[in-house]
C-alpha positions as CSV (number, residue, x, y, z in Angstrom):
1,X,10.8,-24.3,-28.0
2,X,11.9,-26.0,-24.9
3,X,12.5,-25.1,-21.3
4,X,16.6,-23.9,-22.1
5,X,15.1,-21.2,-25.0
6,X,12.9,-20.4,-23.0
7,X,15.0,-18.0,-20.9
8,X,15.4,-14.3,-21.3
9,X,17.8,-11.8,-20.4
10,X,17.4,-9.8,-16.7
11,X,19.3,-7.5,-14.6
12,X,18.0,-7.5,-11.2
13,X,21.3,-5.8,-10.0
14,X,22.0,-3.4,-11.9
15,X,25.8,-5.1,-12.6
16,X,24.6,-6.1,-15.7
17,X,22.5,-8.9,-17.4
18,X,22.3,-12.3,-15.7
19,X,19.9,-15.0,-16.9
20,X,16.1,-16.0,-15.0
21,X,13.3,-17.9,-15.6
22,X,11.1,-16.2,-17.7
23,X,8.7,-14.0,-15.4
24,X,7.6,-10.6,-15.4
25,X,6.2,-8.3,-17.9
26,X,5.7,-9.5,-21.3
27,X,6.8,-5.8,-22.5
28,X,10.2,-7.2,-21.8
29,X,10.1,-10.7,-23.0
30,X,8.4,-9.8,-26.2
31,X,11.0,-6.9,-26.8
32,X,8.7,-4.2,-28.7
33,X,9.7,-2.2,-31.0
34,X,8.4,1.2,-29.4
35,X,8.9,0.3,-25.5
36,X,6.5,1.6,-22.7
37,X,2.9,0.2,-23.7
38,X,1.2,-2.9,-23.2
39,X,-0.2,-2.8,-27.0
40,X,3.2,-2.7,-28.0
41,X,3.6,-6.3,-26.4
42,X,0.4,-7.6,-27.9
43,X,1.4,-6.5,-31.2
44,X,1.4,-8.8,-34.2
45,X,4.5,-10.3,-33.6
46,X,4.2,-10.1,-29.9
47,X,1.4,-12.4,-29.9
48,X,3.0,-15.2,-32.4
49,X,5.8,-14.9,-29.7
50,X,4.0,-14.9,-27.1
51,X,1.8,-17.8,-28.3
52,X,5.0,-19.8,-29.1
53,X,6.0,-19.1,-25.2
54,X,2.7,-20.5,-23.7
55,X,2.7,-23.6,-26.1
56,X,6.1,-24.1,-24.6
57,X,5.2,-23.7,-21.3
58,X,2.4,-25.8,-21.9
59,X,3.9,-28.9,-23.7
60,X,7.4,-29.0,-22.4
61,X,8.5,-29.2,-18.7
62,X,8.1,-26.5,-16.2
63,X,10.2,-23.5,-16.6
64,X,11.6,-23.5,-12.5
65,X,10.4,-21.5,-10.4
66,X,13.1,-18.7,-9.0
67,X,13.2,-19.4,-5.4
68,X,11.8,-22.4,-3.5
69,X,9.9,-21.0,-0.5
70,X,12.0,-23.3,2.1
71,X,14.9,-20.2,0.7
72,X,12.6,-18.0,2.0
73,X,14.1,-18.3,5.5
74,X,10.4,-17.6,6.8
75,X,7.2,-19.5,7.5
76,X,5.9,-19.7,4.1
77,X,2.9,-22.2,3.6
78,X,1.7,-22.8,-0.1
79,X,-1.9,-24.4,-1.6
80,X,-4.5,-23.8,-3.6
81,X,-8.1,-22.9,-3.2
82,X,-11.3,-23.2,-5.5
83,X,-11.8,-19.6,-7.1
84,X,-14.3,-18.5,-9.9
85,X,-14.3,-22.4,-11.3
86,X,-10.3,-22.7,-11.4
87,X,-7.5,-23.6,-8.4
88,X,-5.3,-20.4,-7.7
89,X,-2.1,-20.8,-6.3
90,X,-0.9,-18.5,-3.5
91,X,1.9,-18.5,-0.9
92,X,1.5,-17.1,2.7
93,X,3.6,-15.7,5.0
94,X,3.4,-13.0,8.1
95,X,0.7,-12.5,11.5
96,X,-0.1,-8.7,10.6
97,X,-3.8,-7.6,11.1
98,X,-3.0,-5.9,7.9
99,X,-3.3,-8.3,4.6
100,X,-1.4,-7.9,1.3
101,X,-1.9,-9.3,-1.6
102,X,1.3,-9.0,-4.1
103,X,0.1,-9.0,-8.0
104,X,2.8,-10.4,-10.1
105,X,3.6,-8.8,-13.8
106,X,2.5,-10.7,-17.1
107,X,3.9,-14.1,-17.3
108,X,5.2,-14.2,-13.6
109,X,3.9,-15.6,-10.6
110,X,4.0,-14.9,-6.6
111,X,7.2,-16.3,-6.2
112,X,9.2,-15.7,-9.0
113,X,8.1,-11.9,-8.9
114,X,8.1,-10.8,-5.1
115,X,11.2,-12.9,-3.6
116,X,12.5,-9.7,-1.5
117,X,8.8,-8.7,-0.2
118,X,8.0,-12.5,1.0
119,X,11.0,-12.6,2.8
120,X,11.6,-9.6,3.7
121,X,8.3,-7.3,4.4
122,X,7.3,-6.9,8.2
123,X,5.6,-10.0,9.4
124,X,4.2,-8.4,12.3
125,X,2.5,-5.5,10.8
126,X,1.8,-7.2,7.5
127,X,-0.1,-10.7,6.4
128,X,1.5,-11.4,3.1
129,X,-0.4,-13.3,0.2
130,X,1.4,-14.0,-3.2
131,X,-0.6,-15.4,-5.7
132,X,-0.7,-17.0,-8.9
133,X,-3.3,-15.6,-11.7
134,X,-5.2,-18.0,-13.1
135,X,-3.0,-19.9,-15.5
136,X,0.4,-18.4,-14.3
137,X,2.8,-20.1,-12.6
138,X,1.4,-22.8,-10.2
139,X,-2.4,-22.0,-11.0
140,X,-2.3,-24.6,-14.0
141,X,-4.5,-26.0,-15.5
142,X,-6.4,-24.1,-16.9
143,X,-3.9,-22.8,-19.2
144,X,-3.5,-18.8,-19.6
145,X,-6.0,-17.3,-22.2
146,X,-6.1,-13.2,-22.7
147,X,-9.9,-12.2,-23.4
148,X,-10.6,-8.4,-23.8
149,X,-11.4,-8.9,-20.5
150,X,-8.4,-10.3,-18.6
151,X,-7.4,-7.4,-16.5
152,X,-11.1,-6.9,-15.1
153,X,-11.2,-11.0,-14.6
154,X,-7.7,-11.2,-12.7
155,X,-9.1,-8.0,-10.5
156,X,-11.9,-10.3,-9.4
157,X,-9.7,-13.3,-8.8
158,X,-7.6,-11.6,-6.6
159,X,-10.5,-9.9,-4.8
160,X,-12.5,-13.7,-4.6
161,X,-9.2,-14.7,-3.2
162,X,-8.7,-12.9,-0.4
163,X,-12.0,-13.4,0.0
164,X,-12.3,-17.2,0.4
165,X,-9.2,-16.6,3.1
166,X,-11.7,-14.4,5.0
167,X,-9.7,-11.1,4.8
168,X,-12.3,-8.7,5.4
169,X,-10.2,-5.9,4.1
170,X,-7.0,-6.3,2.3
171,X,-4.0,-4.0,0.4
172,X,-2.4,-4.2,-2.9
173,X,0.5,-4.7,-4.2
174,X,1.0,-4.4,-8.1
175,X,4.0,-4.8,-10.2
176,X,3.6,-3.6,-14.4
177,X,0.6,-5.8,-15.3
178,X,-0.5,-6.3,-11.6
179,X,-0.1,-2.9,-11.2
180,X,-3.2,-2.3,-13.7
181,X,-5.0,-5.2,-12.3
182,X,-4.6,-3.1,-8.4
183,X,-6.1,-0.1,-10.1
184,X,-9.0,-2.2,-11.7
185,X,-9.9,-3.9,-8.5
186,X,-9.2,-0.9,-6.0
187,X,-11.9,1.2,-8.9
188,X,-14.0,-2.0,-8.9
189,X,-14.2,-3.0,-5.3
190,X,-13.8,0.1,-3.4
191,X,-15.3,-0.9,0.3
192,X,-12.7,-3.9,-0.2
193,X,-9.5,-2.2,-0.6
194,X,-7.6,-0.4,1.4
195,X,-4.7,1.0,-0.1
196,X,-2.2,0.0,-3.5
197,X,1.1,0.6,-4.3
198,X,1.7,0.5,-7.9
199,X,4.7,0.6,-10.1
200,X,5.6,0.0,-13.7
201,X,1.5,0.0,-14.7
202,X,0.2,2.1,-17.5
203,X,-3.3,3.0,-17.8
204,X,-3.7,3.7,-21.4
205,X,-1.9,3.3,-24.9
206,X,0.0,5.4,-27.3
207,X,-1.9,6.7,-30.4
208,X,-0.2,4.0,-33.6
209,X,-1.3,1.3,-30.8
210,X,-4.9,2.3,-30.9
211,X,-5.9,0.0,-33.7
212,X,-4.6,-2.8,-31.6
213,X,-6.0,-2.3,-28.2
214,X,-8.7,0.1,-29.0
215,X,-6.4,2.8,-26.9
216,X,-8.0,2.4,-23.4
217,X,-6.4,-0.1,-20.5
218,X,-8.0,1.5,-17.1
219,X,-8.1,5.1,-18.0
220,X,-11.9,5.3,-17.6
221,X,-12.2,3.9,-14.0
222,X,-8.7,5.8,-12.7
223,X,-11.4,8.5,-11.3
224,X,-13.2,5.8,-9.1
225,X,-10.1,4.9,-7.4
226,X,-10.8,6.0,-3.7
227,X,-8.4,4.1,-1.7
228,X,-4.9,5.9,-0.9
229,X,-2.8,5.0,-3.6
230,X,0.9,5.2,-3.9
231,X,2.7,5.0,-7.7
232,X,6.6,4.6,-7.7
233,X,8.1,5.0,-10.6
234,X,11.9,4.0,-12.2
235,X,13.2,7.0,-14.0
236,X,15.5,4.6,-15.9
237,X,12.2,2.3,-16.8
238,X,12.7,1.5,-20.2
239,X,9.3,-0.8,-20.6
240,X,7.3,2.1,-19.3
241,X,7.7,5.9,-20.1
242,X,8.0,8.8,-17.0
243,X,4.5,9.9,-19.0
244,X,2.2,6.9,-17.5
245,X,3.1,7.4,-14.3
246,X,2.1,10.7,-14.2
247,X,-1.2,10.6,-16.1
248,X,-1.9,8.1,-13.2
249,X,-1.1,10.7,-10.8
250,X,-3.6,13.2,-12.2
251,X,-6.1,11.0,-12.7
252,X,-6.3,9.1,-9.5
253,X,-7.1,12.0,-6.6
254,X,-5.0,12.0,-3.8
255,X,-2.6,9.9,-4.9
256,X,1.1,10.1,-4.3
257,X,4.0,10.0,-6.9
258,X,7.8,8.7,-5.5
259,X,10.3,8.9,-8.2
260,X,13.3,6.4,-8.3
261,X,16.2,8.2,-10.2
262,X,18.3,5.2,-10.5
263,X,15.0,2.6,-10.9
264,X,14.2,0.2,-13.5
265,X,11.2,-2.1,-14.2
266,X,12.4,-4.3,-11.7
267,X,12.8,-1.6,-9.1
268,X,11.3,-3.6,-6.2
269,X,14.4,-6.1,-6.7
270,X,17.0,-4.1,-7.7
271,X,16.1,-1.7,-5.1
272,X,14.5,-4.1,-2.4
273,X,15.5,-2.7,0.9
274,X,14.5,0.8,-0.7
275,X,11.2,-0.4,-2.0
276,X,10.0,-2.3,1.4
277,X,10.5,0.6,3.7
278,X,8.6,2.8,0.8
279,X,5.9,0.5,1.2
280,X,5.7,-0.3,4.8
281,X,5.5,3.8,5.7
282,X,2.8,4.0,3.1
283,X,0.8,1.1,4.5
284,X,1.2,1.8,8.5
């Protein structure tokens, strides 16, 4: 499979489907057959697809990347740094006192997944970091593995990033698979994170997936989540069901549920403008 088949179908606008660069959640790549869980993605033919993807990526040429930064319109820098043994990728962008780091959804990256937010989120108020999980996008080689342990190992990266840039405390931002990966790290590293915004995460799966995934994603730590925590959620999602986002709710204390009655998976793009004054209000 080569770079042209390796497109998929996306409707950032709402006007209907246009064609991207493969990024985002693998839910909608993989196209389950019972949509809203991550075990539905990782399913038996999910992972032959999804395996056939990666060998692509791997072998053939790179699939382009959305948006160069120079589009950005904004001082963007871009480089690597030594992390946990690899070289992850991030961009940069803003002067804020206050540092955010944007986690990308399965098979995306920084750039591909958070075009509106780099450009577009307050650069006084806000240092923005978008970053590349360890064999995603530009953080190649290594190339991406998924251990039982890859959302707890991407929660560290992210938190060694920020890190090794000397943030001393730092917000996230998480998008469907980053979303789970926020929850992880803000349970994980508690003193270290400030506040998340999550959207299109779920935190556990349904019961014919429990053979699969052994039925738990992050349920267990959404109790040690501390940190103000803000879940948005599509009501139109078809990748993740009304149901997650509200056994998020419950389970994370203090947390706050916004509903978007017109949002999708891709809320954040479709709905950009929206979606970045949600998040600045919640992060001031």
């Amino acid at each position: 499979m080569g770079q042209a088949e390796a497109w998929r179908l996306r409707d950032p606008t709402g006007g209907g489907a246009s064609k991207e660069p493969v990024v985002g959640h693998a839910c909608a790549l993989l196209a389950p057959a019972r949509p809203g869980t991550m075990a539905t993605a990782l399913n038996s033919r999910g992972v032959l697809r999804l395996r056939l993807l990666l060998s692509a990526l791997k072998s053939g040429p790179q699939v382009p990347l959305a948006r160069p930064a120079a589009a950005f319109g904004t001082s963007v820098t871009s480089t690597k740094v030594a992390v946990n043994g690899v070289h992850l990728h991030y961009q940069r962008t803003g002067e804020g006192e206050h540092a955010v780091l944007l986690l990308p959804g399965m098979l995306g990256s920084g750039e591909t997944d958070f075009g509106p937010q780099i450009k577009n989120l307050n650069k006084k108020l806000f240092t923005v970091v978008a970053w590349d999980p360890r064999g995603y996008g530009h953080s190649r080689p290594p190339d991406r593995d998924f251990p039982g342990d890859f959302f707890e190992r991407d929660a560290k990266d992210a938190v060694d990033l920020m890190k090794t840039l000397k943030f001393k405390k730092i917000s996230l931002l998480g998008w469907s698979d980053g979303g789970i990966t926020a929850l992880i790290a803000a349970a994980k590293y508690p003193s270290y994170i400030h506040k998340i915004v999550i959207w299109g995460a779920n935190a556990y799966v349904t019961e014919e997936d429990e053979m699969i995934y052994q039925g738990n994603i992050c349920r267990h730590l959404l109790p040690l989540v501390q940190c103000p925590t803000l879940i948005v959620h599509g009501e139109k999602d078809p990748l993740v069901p009304r149901f997650h986002a509200d056994f998020i709710h419950q389970h994370v204390r203090g947390s706050q549920l916004h509903l978007m009655p017109e949002g999708k998976h891709n809320l954040h793009l479709r709905f950009a403008n929206e979606f970045n004054k949600l998040v600045e209000d919640f992060l001031q």
